[in-house]
C-alpha positions in Angstrom: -42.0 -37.9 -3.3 -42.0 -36.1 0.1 -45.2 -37.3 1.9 -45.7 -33.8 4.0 -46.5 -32.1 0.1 -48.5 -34.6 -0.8 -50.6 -33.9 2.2 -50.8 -30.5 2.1 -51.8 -30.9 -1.9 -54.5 -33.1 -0.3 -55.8 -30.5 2.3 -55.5 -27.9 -0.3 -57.7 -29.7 -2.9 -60.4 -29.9 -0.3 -61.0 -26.3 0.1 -58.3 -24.3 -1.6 -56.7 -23.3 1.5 -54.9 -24.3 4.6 -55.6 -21.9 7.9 -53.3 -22.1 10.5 -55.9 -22.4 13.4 -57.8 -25.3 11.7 -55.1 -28.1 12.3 -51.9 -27.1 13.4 -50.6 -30.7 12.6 -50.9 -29.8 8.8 -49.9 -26.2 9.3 -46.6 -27.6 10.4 -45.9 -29.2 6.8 -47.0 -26.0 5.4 -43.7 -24.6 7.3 -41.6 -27.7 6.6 -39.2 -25.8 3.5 -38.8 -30.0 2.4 -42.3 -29.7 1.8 -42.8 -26.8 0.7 -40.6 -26.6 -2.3 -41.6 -30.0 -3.2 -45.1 -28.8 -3.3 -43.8 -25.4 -5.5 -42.5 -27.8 -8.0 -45.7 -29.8 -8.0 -47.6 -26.4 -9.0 -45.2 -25.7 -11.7 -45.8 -29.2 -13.4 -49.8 -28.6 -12.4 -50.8 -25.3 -13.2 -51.1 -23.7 -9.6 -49.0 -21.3 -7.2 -48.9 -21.3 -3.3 -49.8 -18.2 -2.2 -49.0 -16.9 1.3 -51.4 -14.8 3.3 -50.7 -14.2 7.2 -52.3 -17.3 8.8 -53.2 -18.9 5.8 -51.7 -20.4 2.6 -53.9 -20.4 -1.1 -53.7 -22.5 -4.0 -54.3 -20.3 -7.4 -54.6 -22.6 -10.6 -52.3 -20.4 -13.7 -54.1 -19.7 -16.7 -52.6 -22.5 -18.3 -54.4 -24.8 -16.0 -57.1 -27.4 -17.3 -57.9 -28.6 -14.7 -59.1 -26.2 -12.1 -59.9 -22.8 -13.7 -63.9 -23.1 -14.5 -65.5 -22.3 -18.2 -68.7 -21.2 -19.3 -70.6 -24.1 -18.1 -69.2 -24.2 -14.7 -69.9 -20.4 -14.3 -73.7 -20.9 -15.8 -73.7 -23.8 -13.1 -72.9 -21.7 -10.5 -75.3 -18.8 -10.6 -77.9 -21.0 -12.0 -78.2 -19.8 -15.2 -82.1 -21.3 -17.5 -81.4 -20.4 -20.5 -82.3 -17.2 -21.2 -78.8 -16.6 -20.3 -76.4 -16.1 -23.1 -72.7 -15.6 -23.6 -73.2 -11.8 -23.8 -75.0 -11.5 -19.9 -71.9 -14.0 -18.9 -69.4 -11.1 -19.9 -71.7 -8.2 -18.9 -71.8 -10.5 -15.4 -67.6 -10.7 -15.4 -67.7 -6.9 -16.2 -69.9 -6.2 -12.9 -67.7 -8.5 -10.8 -64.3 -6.7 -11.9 -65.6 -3.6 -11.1 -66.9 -4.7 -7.9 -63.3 -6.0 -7.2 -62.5 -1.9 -8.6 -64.8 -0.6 -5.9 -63.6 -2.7 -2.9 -59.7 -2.8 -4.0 -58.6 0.0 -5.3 -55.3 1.0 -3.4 -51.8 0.1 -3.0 -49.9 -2.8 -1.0 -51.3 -3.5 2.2 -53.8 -0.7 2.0 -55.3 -2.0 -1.3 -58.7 -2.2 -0.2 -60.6 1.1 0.6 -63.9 -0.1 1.7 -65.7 -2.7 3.7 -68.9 -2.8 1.8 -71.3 -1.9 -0.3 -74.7 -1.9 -0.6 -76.3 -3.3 -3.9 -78.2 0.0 -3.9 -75.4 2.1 -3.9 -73.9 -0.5 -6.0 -76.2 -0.8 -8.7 -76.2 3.6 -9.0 -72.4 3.9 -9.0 -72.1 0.7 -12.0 -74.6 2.4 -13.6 -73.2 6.2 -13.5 -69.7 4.2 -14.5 -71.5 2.7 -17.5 -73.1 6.0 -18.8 -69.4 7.3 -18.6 -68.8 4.7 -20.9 -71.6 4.9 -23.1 -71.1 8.1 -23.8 -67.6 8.0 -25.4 -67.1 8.4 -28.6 -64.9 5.1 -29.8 -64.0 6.3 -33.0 -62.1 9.3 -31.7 -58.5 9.6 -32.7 -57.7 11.8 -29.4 -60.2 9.9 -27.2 -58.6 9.9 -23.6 -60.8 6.5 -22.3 -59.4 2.7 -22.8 -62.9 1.6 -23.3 -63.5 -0.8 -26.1 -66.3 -1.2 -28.6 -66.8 -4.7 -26.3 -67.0 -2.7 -23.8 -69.3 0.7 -24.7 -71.9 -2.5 -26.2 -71.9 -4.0 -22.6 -72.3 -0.8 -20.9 -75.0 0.1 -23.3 -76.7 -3.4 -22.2 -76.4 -2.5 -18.8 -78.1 0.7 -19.6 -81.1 -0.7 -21.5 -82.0 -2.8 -18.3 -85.0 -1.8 -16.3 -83.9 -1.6 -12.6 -86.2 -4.5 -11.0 -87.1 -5.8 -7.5 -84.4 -6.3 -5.3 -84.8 -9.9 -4.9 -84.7 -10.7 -8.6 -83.3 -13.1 -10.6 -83.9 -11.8 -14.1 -81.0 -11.6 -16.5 -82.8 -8.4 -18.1 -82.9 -6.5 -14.9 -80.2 -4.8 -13.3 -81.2 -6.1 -9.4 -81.1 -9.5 -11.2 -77.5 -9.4 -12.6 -76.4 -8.6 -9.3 -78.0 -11.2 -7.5 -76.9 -13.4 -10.0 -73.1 -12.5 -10.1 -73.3 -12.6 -5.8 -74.7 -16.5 -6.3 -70.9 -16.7 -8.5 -69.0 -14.7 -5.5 -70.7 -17.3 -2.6 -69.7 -20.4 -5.0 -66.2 -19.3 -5.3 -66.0 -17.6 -1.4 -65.1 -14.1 -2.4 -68.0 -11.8 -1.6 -71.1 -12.6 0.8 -73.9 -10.6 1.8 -74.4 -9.8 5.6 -77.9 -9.3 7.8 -77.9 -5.7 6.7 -77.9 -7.2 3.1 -74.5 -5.7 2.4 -72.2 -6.8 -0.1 -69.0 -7.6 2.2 -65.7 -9.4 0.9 -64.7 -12.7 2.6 -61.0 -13.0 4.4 -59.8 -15.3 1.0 -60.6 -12.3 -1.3 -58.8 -10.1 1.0 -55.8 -12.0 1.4 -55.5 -12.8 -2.3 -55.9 -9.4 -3.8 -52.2 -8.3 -2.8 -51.3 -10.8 -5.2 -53.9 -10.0 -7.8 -52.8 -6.5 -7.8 -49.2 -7.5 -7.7 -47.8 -5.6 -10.9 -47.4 -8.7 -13.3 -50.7 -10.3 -12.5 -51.9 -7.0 -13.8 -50.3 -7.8 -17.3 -52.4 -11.1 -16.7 -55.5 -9.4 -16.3 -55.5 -7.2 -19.2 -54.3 -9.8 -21.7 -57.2 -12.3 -20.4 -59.6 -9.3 -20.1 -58.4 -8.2 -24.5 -59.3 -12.1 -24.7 -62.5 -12.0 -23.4 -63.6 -9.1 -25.6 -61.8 -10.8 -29.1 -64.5 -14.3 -27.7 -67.7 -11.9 -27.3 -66.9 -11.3 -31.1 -67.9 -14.4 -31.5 
């Protein structure tokens, strides 16, 4: 086995990235094509792609891998969850945060995202004016012109029935709590982080990785995990 990708697996599952201006010794394996496609194959036998991004390379586990996408427990680990926190507020929470993603990145290409922040203010009105959009379709209708499911009209309806809260709350039942909840998530994984002016920012990994998220058959990805998620709050 090439030693160079064996390395740069090594740096990569420190961290989940390699930057060009942190060590330029292991940057040069991440240039080295011996290396490189060795390290491709290792992915495709692991679960994980090598993703590009200007002066930076990403590892992104597949769905298929066991070993480094994170379940319930990891998630409830991460934003501290007592338990008072049930399966439902975990999906309302991964609702908030694809939205979130929706605000931020919502363009095309290079130009994919459209804003530099957010307050959780403005945040918390514009999720809530989305999920009274939702709320207010009628599910049943044969000519209805929304893709909201019933999974998704009963989590907007539980987003609705919170009372709004103080802004440095934890509380699953209030709305300022399941925001400061899902931004503990976002600092764990590095994807969102909240500046001196307490606004919600993204971080340079989110930004370089959303290209790829956005790409048109990660899309397909999305949706079929996202019809998953709604067939498990079934349950």
């Amino acid at each position: 086995m090439n030693s160079g990708a064996l390395k740069l697996y090594h740096e990569l599952m420190k961290k989940g990235w390699i930057d060009r201006n942190d060590n330029s010794l292991i940057w040069s394996l991440a240039e080295d094509t011996e290396a490189r496609d060795e390290l491709d194959q290792m992915g495709t036998e692991l679960g994980f792609e090598i993703i590009p991004a200007q002066d930076r390379i990403y590892m992104v586990p597949t769905q298929d891998n066991d070993l480094f996408l994170k379940n319930n427990i990891d998630y409830r680990a991460d934003i501290k969850a007592t338990n008072e926190v049930k399966s439902r507020d975990l999906y309302l929470m991964n609702y908030l945060a694809i939205y979130i993603l929706y605000v931020f990145f919502q363009g095309e290409g290079v130009d994919a995202q459209v804003r530099s922040f957010i307050t959780k203010e403005e945040l918390i009105r514009k999720f809530t004016e989305h999920c009274m959009e939702v709320s207010s379709g009628d599910i049943d209708k044969e000519d209805k012109t929304d893709d909201y499911s019933e999974n998704f009209h009963m989590l907007a309806e539980d987003w609705l029935s919170k009372k709004e809260g103080d802004t440095s709350s934890r509380r699953i039942d209030e709305r300022y709590g399941v925001v400061n909840k899902i931004l503990l998530k976002f600092r764990a994984d590095e994807l969102f982080f909240e500046d001196d002016g307490d606004r919600i920012r993204p971080t340079k990994k989110v930004r370089d990785l959303m290209p790829y998220v956005l790409r048109k058959d990660r899309v397909h990805m999305i949706n079929k995990w996202i019809e998953e998620e709604n067939n498990a709050s079934d349950k």
